[in-house]
N, C-alpha and C positions, 0 to 999 in steps of 0.2 A: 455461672449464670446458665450457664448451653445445660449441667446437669439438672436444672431447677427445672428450666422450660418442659428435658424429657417426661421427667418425673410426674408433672404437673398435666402434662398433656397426655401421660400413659393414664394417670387419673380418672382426664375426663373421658378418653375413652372407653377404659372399665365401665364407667359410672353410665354410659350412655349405653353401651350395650349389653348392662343385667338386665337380668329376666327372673322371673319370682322361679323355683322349684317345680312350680306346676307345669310351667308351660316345657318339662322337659317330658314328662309323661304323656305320650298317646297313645289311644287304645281305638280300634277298626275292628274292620272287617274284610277278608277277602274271599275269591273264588280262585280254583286252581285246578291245573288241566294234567294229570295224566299222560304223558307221551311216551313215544319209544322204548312201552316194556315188550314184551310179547301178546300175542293176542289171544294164545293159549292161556295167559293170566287172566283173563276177566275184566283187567284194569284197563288195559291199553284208550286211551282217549276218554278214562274214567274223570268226570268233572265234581267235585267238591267243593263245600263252602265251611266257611272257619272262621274266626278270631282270631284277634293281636294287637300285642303290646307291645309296645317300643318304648326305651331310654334313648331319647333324641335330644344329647346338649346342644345348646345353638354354639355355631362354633367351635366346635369341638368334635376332631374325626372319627371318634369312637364312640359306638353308639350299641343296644343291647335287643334284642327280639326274643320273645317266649310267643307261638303258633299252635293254634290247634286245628287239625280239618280234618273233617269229614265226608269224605267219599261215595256218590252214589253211583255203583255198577250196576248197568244195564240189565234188563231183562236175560238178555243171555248169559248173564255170571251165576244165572240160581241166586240163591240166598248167602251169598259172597257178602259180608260187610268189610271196611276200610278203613281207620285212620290214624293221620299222623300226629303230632307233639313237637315242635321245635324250639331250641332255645337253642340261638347264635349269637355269636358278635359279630359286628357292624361296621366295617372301615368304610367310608365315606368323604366326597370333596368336602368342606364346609364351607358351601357357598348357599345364597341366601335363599336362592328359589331353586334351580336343577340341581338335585345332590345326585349325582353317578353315585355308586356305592357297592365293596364285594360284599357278602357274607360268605361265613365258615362255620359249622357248630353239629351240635349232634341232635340226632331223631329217635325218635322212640314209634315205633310203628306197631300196629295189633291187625291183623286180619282173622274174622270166622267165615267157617262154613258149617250152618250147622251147630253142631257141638263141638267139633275142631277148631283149637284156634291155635294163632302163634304171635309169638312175640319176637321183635325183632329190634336194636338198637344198630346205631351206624350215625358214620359222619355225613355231613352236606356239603356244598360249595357252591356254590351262585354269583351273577351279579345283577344289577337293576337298577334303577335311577325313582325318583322319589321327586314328586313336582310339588312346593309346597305355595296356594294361593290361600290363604286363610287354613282352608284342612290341606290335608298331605295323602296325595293319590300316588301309588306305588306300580309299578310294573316290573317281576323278575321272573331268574330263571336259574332253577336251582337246578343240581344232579346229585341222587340217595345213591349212595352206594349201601346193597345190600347184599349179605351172606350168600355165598353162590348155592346154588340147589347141587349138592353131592350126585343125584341122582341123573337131573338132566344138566350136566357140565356148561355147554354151551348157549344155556337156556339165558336172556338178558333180562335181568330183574331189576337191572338199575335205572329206574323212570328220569327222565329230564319233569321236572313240573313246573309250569308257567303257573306263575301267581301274581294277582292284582288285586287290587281293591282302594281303599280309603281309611284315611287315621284321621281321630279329630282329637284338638291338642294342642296345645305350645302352637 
């Protein structure tokens, strides 16, 4: 009997809380800040705006982000353009409304000056939290580790960037 009640009551839990395919899919928008490169970069407190997608199962701690932002640097960078590409995975509490949440994943970054440009890939690591009231407003903080410059050794190229925004969705 006790195994019938489990079974029967794991049921109706399942049963009460699916959700159709769709509501795992969000897609947003954020803005993202630039910090602690050097200032001899151009970027330093460089603020950009982007997209993104997220696989966000309800209830379920693992979840997937694909990012794209685009950087605008100041008058004093010259004709410096910027931007990034992320695709991470998503550990996360699954709880119903504050998801705390790390991410980890890799970047694909492009900067020109000019006719010079370069390409650069590298991993990320962050954390944030994810407030979900009907849409889902995000606030994180990631760190690029990027290729050291050979030239100037001690030069810091690896930006902290704060990113926020809004997903509508699930």
């Amino acid at each position: 009997m006790r195994r019938i009640l489990t079974t029967v009551s794991a049921a109706f839990v399942l049963a009460v809380l699916a959700m159709p395919a769709d509501a795992q899919l969000k897609v947003g928008a954020q803005a993202a800040m630039l910090t602690s490169v050097e200032e001899a970069s151009g970027l330093d407190g460089t603020f950009g705006l982007g997209g993104r997608v997220a696989l966000d199962p309800p209830l379920f701690p693992l979840g997937a982000i694909v990012s794209a932002t685009y950087y605008f640097p100041g008058d004093d960078a010259g004709d410096l353009t910027y931007w990034t590409a992320t695709a991470a995975a998503q550990l996360r509490l699954p709880l119903p409304t504050v998801k705390p949440y790390v991410v980890a994943g890799w970047q694909l970054r492009r900067s020109a000056v000019g006719d010079l440009s370069s390409n650069e890939n590298g991993p990320m690591v962050g954390a944030g939290v994810q407030l979900d009231l009907g849409l889902s407003v995000f606030l994180e903080g990631t760190l690029e580790f990027n290729e050291e410059i050979a030239a100037a050794p001690d030069f810091d190229n690896n930006p902290l960037v704060i990113k926020g925004g809004v997903m509508f969705g699930g």
